[in-house]
C-alpha positions, -999 to 999 in steps of 0.1 A, spaced: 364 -585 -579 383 -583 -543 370 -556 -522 382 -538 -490 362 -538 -460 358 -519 -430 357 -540 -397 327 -550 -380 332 -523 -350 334 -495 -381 302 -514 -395 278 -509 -368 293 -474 -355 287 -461 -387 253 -476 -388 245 -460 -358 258 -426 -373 237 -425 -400 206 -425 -375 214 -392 -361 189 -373 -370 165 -399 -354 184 -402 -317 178 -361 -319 143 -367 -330 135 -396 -307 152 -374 -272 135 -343 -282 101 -364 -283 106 -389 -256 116 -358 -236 87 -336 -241 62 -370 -240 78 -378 -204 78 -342 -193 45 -335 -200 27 -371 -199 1 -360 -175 -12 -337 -198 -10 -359 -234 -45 -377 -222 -41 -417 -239 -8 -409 -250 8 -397 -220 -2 -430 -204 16 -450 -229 45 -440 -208 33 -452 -178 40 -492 -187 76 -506 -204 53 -524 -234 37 -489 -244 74 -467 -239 86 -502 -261 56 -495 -288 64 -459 -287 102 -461 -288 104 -485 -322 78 -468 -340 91 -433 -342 120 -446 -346 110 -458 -381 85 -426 -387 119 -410 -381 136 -428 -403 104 -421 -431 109 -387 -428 146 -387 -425 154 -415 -451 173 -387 -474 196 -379 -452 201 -414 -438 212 -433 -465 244 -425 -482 231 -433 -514 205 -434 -542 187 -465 -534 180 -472 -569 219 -460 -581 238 -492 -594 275 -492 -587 285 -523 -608 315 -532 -587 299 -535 -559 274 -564 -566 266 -587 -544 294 -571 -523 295 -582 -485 290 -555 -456 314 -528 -451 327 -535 -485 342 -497 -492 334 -479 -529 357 -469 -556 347 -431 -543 353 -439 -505 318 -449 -495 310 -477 -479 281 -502 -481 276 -507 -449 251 -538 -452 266 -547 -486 254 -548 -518 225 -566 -537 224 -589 -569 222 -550 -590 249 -535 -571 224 -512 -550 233 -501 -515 209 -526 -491 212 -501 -464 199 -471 -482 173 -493 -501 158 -501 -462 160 -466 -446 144 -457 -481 119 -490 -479 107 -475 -441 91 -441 -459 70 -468 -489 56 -489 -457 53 -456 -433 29 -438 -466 11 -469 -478 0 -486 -443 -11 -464 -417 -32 -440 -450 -48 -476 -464 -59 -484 -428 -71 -448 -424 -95 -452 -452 -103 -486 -441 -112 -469 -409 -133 -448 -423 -158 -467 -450 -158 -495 -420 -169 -468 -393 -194 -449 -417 -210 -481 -430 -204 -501 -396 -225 -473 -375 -257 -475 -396 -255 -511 -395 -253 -511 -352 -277 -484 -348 -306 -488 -370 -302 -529 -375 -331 -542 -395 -332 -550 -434 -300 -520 -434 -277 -541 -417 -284 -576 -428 -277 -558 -463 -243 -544 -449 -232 -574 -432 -242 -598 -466 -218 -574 -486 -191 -571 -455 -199 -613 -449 -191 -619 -488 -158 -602 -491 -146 -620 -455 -161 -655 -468 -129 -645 -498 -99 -664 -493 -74 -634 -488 -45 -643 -506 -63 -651 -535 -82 -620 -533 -50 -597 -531 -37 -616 -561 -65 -608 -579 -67 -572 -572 -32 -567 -577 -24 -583 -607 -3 -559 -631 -32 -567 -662 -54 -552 -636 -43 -519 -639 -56 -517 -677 -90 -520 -669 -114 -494 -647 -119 -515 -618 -88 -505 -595 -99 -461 -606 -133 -468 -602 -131 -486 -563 -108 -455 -559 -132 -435 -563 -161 -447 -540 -135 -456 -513 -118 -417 -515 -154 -401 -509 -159 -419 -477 -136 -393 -453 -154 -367 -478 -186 -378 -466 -179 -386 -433 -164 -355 -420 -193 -336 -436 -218 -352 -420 -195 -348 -383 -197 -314 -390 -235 -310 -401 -246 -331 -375 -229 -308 -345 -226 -273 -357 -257 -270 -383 -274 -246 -360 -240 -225 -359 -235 -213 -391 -206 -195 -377 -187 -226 -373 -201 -247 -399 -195 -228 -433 -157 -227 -425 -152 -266 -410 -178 -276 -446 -159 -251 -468 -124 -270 -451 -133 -301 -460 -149 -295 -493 -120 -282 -507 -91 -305 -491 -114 -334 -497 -120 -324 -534 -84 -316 -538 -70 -346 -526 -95 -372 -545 -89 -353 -579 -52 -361 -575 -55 -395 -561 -78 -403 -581 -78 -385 -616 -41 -374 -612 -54 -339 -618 -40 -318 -586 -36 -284 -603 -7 -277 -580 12 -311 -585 15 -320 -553 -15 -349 -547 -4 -381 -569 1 -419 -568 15 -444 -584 -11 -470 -606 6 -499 -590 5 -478 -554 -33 -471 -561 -36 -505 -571 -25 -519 -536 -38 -493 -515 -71 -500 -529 -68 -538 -525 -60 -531 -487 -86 -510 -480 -114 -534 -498 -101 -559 -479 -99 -544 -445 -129 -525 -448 -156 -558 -439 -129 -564 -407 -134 -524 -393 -173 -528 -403 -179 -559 -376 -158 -543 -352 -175 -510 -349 -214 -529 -359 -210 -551 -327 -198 -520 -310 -228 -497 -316 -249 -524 -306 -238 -529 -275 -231 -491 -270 -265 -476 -278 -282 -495 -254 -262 -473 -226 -279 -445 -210 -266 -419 -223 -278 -427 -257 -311 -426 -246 -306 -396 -233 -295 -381 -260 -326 -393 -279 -349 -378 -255 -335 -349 -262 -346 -355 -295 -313 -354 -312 -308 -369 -350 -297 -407 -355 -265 -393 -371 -258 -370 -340 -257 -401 -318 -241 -423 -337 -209 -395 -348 -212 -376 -312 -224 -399 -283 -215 -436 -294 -182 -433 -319 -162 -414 -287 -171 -439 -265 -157 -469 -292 -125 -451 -300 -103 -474 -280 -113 -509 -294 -106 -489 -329 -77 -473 -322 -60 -512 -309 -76 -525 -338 -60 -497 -364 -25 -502 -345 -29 -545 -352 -41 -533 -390 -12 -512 -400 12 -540 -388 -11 -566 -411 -7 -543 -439 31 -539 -433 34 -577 -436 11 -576 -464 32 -553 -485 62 -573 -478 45 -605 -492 28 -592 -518 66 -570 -526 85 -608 -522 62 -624 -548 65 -596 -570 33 -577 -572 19 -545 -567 48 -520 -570 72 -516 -591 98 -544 -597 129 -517 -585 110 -505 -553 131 -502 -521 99 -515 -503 112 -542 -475 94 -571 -490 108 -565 -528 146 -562 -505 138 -597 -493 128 -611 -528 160 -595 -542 184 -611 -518 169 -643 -510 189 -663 -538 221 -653 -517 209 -670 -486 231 -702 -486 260 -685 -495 257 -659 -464 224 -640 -448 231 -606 -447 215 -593 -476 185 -602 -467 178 -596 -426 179 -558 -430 147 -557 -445 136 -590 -427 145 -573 -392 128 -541 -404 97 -555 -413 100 -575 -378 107 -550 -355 82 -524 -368 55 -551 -367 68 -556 -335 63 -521 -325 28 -520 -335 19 -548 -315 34 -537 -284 17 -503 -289 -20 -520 -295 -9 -543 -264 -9 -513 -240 -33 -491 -253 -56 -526 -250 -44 -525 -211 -54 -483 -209 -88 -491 -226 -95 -519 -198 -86 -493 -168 -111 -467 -187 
């Protein structure tokens, strides 16, 4: 089949054309960050230093493109145009659109199935590492504080899911058969009470003696906490609007198993070098509870090791979905996601390399991003 093409100048305009609604995004932010930088506390200083403006810069440009990704792409990234397979870039449709990083082995559009791939990785990375964060902080400050026969139990259970060799252990927990038995539902649903739990005690622990402020913060997170583990986890959100996919809920739980021992360490060696400040001692003379300390006096003070270390984890996840998405497991064999984009068009990679580098460079640069980010927020934390 002999298509017509658009030149390589027309290629990479209209590339860039596409991304308006992120270069109005990404000036109104950069604008407002810049402007008022003084005043965004560890944000604002980001922008002090070309690594953090770097970090910054790439990713919202890919949250952009997350949110964005429907008006983006030019097509359906699962729509199949069957004269365009396996069609090179700027190849131009029987309806006058163009594919403007060609087509795939299905005859799907490879640059709407990476803006599209951006919102998968943008949802399913930085939420697994926020539940990560949170069984590893509300397990890992017990651990610190108290030590004793509580933490040697802790760190045995955190110790044997690290002593795991982590490829196998993925493979294990996303295997499709896995899905048909209770084991992926049933870590669900510990894992999805832990930010339930966590935020109740936060709240207990600082306004219990202000009933004023505590009924409403409790009755908050009761009711959003409730609502959103009865549709993550039972796919039972009255209003429809709370769901995931098995093989979604299968991975996301697999990440946040995994990740969960790694966040425990971090934030157990943490309180135990923190709680031996002064301040904590203070704060026990002034006879407040264990909890208090631990949520109020030490957790502020280990926010920026955390926050590095959740930057460096969403860009292992993101390069965890795209191996477990090139081997085939996990979501759904027709998923956009980057690493199923690089599966798809890997065959095609003696003949010429286009159809795969879109979602290779995508996958690269937003890792990329990440790291650059945790680089300078690890040179802010130092000057702190």
């Amino acid at each position: 089949m002999q298509h017509e093409y658009v030149g390589t100048a027309q290629i990479i305009l209209g590339v860039i054309a596409r991304f308006w609604p992120v270069w109005v995004a990404l000036a109104i932010v950069l604008f407002a960050s810049i402007t008022w930088k003084k005043k965004l506390g560890l944000y604002g200083q980001l922008f002090d230093t070309g690594v953090g403006i770097a970090g910054v810069v790439i990713c919202l440009f890919w949250l952009f493109t997350a949110i964005f990704s429907a008006t983006i792409s030019p097509f359906d990234p699962l729509a199949q145009d069957v004269m365009m397979k396996d069609a090179l870039p700027g190849a131009i449709t029987g309806d006058g659109g163009v594919y403007l990083f060609g087509g795939d082995k299905l005859a799907r559009d490879i640059f709407s199935r990476m803006v599209y791939g951006s919102r998968i990785v943008l949802i399913i990375a930085p939420a697994a590492t926020a539940f990560a964060l949170m069984v590893g902080i509300t397990l890992g400050l017990p651990a610190g504080y108290y030590g004793g026969r509580i933490d040697s139990f802790l760190s045995f259970l955190a110790n044997l899911v690290l002593a795991f060799p982590v490829i196998l252990l993925f493979y294990l927990l996303v295997t499709p058969g896995i899905m048909d038995t209770p084991i992926p539902y049933s870590m669900a649903g510990v894992f999805f009470l832990f930010p339930i739990i966590f935020f109740s005690v936060l709240f207990y622990t600082r306004y219990k003696n202000r009933p004023e402020r505590f009924y409403p913060q409790i009755a908050i997170t009761l009711i959003l906490g409730l609502w959103i583990y009865a549709g993550l986890v039972f796919d039972a959100d009255p209003l429809g609007i709370i769901s995931i996919r098995p093989n979604e809920l299968n991975i996301f739980v697999a990440v946040v198993f995994a990740s969960s021992p790694g966040v425990f360490r971090i934030v157990r060696g943490l309180v135990m070098d923190i709680k031996t400040r002064d301040y904590v001692a203070a704060a026990q003379t002034r006879g407040e509870s264990p909890w208090y300390i631990m949520l109020w006096e030490i957790l502020p003070n280990a926010r920026g090791p955390l926050i590095v270390d959740a930057c460096l984890r969403i860009g292992y996840t993101t390069i965890l979905l795209g191996t477990l998405g090139y081997f085939g497991l996990g979501l759904a064999p027709e998923s956009p996601d980057w690493g199923t984009a690089i599966k798809d068009s890997s065959r095609l990679l003696r003949a010429y390399i286009h159809p795969a580098l879109p979602p290779v460079i995508a996958l690269m640069s937003f890792v990329l991003g990440l790291n650059l980010l945790a680089d300078a927020l690890r040179e802010q934390s130092l000057k702190d």
